[in-house]
Structure formats: structure tokens, C-alpha cells
C-alpha positions in Angstrom: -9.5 -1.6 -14.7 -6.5 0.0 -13.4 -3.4 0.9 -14.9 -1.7 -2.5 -13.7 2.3 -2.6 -14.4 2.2 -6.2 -12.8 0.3 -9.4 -13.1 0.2 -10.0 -9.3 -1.5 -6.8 -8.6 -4.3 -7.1 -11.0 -4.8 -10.6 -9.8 -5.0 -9.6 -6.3 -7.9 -7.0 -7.7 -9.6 -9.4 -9.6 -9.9 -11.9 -6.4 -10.4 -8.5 -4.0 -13.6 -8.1 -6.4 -14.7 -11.8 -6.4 -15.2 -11.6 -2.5 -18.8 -9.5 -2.6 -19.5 -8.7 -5.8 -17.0 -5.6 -5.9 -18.6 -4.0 -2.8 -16.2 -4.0 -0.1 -15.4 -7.7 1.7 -15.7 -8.1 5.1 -12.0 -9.4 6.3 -12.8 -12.8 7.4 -13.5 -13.2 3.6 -10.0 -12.2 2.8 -8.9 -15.6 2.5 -4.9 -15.8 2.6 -5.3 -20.3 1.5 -7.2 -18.9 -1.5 -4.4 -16.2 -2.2 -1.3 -17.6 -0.8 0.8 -17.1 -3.7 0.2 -13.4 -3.3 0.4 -13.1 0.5 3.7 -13.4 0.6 4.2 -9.9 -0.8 1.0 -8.3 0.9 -0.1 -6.5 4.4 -2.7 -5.6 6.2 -2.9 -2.4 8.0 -5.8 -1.7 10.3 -6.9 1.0 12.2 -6.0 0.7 16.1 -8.8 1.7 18.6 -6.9 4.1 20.8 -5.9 6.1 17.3 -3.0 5.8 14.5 -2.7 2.2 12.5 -0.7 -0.9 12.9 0.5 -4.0 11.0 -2.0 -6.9 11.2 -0.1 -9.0 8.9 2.8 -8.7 6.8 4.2 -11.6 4.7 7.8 -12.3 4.4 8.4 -10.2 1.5 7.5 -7.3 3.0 9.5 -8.4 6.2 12.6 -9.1 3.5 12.3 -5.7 1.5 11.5 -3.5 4.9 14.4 -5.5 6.9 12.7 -6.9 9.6 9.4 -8.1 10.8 6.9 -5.5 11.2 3.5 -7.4 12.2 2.0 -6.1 15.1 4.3 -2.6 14.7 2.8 0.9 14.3 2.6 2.1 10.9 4.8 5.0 12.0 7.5 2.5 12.8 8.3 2.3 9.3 8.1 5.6 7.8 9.7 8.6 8.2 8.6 11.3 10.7 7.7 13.7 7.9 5.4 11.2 6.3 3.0 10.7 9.1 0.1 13.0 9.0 0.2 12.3 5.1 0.1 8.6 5.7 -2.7 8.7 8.3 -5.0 10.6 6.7 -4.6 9.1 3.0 -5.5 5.7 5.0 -8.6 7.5 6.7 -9.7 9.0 3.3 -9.5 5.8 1.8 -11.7 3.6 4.4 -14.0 6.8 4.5 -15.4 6.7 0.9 -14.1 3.6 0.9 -11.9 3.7 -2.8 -9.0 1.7 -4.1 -5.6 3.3 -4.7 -3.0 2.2 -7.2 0.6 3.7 -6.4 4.2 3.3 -7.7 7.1 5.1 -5.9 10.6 4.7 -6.2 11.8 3.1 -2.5 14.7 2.4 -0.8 15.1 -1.0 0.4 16.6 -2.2 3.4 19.5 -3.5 1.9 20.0 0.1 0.3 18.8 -0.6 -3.5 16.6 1.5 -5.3 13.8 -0.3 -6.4 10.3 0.7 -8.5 7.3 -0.9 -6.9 3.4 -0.7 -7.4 1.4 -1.0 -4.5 -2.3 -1.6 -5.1 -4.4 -0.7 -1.7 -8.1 -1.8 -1.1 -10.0 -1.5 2.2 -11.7 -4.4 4.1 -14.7 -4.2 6.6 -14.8 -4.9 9.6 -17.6 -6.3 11.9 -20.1 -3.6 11.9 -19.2 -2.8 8.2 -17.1 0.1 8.6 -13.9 -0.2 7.0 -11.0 -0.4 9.1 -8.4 -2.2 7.6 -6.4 -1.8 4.3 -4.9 -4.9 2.4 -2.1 -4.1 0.4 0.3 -5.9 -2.1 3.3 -4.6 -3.7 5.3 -5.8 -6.8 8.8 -5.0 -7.2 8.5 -3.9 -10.9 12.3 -3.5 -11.0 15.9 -2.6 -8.9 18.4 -0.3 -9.8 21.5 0.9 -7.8 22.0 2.0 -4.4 20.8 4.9 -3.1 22.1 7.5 0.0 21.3 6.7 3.5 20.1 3.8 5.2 17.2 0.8 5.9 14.0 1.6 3.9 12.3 4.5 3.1 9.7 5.5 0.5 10.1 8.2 -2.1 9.2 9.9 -5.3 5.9 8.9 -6.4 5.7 8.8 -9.4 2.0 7.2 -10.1 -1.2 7.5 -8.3 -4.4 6.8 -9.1 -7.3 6.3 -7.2 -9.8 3.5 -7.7 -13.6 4.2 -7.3 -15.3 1.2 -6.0 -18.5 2.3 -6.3 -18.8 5.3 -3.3 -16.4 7.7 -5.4 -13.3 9.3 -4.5 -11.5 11.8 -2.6 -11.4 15.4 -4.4 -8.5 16.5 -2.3 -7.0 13.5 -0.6 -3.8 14.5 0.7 -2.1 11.3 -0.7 -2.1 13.1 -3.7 -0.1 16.0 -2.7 4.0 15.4 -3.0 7.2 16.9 -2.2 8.7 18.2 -4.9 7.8 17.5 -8.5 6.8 13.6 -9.4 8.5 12.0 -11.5 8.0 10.0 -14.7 10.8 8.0 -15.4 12.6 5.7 -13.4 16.0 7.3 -13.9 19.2 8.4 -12.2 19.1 10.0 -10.0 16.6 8.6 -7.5 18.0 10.4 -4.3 
């Protein structure tokens, strides 16, 4: 089991598992009546035919911590420019194997607070059985202060860990690589 800092997102796992024995579910099976307590943090992401990804679904959590609305956005309207490549191709490695991946970051809210969340990511299929989307939910595990700049933006990460759901994982998945050094506490400052 992974290294769960939050009840929602090892429940979210444990009903992500239930759908087809821990193989990967097909999407239709992603139930949102069955999970609806959870959905409210949660998105899906899927891949878009012409190229990059887009928001599917996001729940109003998401919508309240990013700002505004993003379903039916590009990914990349949401992060920063720099973040990109590393985004897109983390998102490919994982529907590739397909694997799991449980991250915390330090994030800057829309409002402008610093805030320690865990975001557990699992893939979904799609109707030939490729993966192609990406459900994720994230806890808020705690606030703290205000940090420089504006509207959201992700940071430090300070946990990672992939999840092998059966087909292994990445050996070099950029997703793991950061800027700067990660770090271990949540402390001041967060920059």
C-alpha cells in the first residue's frame, strides 16, 4: 500500500482497485454515484486526439483551489510554461506502463496560500484498452501562509512515489526529476 498521508486518498485507491480486480478499469466503470464524496476533490485528465491533454472533469474543489473552472481546458492552461514537457511526458509514462503515482508538493493556491497537498494519480482505459485518461484526487493535508506572486501554481515536491500496478514502473520517468533540491519539511520558506 502506499505511503497515504490522507484517508481520502487511500480510499479512492482501495475503490480504484475494486473496479477490475487491480488491473486497470475501463472509465465507464469509474463510477462518480459510487465515489461522490471524493469527486468533489478529483479530475480527470485525458489525452486529446490531436495531441497534449485536457480536463475531462474537475470537481468543485479543484475549481475552488485552482480559481476557476477548468473542465474542458488544456492541461497547459493551468501550469506554468516551464512545467509542460515535464507534465506531458510524466502523464504519457504513466498510461504507458500503465503505474500509479503518489505525489505531495507544496502549491500555491488561488487565493495565494501555501498549502501541502497529496495527489494520488491512477490511469483509466479507454475503449480499446489503452489508457488514456488519468483520474486524480488531491487532499489538502494542510495551509500555511501566503506565498509571492499570484493565482495557483505548483511547486517543490517534496514526495513521489510511483505505484506498480502490476506492468512495473518507469526507470527514468521525468516526473521524477526536479528543480532544485526537494524538500522534506513543510517549512518557511516555501517560495
Amino acid at each position: 500500500m502506499p505511503d497515504f498521508r490522507d484517508g481520502r486518498s487511500a480510499a479512492v485507491f482501495k475503490f480504484w482497485l475494486s473496479l477490475n480486480a487491480g488491473n486497470v478499469p475501463h472509465y465507464k466503470d469509474w463510477d462518480p454515484v459510487k465515489i461522490h464524496k471524493f469527486m468533489r476533490d478529483s479530475f480527470i485528465v485525458q489525452r486529446h486526439m490531436e495531441g497534449g491533454y485536457f480536463y475531462r472533469f474537475a470537481g468543485t474543489g479543484v475549481g475552488e483551489f485552482l480559481g476557476k473552472e477548468v473542465t474542458g481546458l488544456a492541461l497547459d492552461a493551468m501550469l506554468q510554461p516551464r512545467d509542460w514537457h515535464r507534465a506531458h511526458a510524466s502523464i504519457d509514462d504513466l498510461l504507458s506502463f500503465p503505474c500509479g503515482v503518489l505525489l505531495r508538493n507544496i502549491t500555491r493556491t488561488a487565493t495565494g496560500r501555501m498549502a501541502r497537498v497529496e495527489f494520488l494519480i491512477l490511469p483509466l482505459a479507454a475503449d480499446h484498452d489503452a489508457c488514456d485518461r488519468i483520474v486524480v484526487h488531491m487532499s489538502v493535508l494542510e495551509t500555511r501562509g501566503y506565498g509571492a506572486g499570484g493565482g495557483p501554481e505548483f511547486g517543490s515536491r517534496i514526495y513521489l512515489e510511483w505505484i506498480d500496478l502490476g506492468a512495473g514502473v518507469p526507470d527514468d520517468a521525468i516526473i521524477a526529476e526536479g528543480e532544485g533540491e526537494p524538500v522534506s519539511e513543510f517549512s518557511p520558506p516555501l517560495r
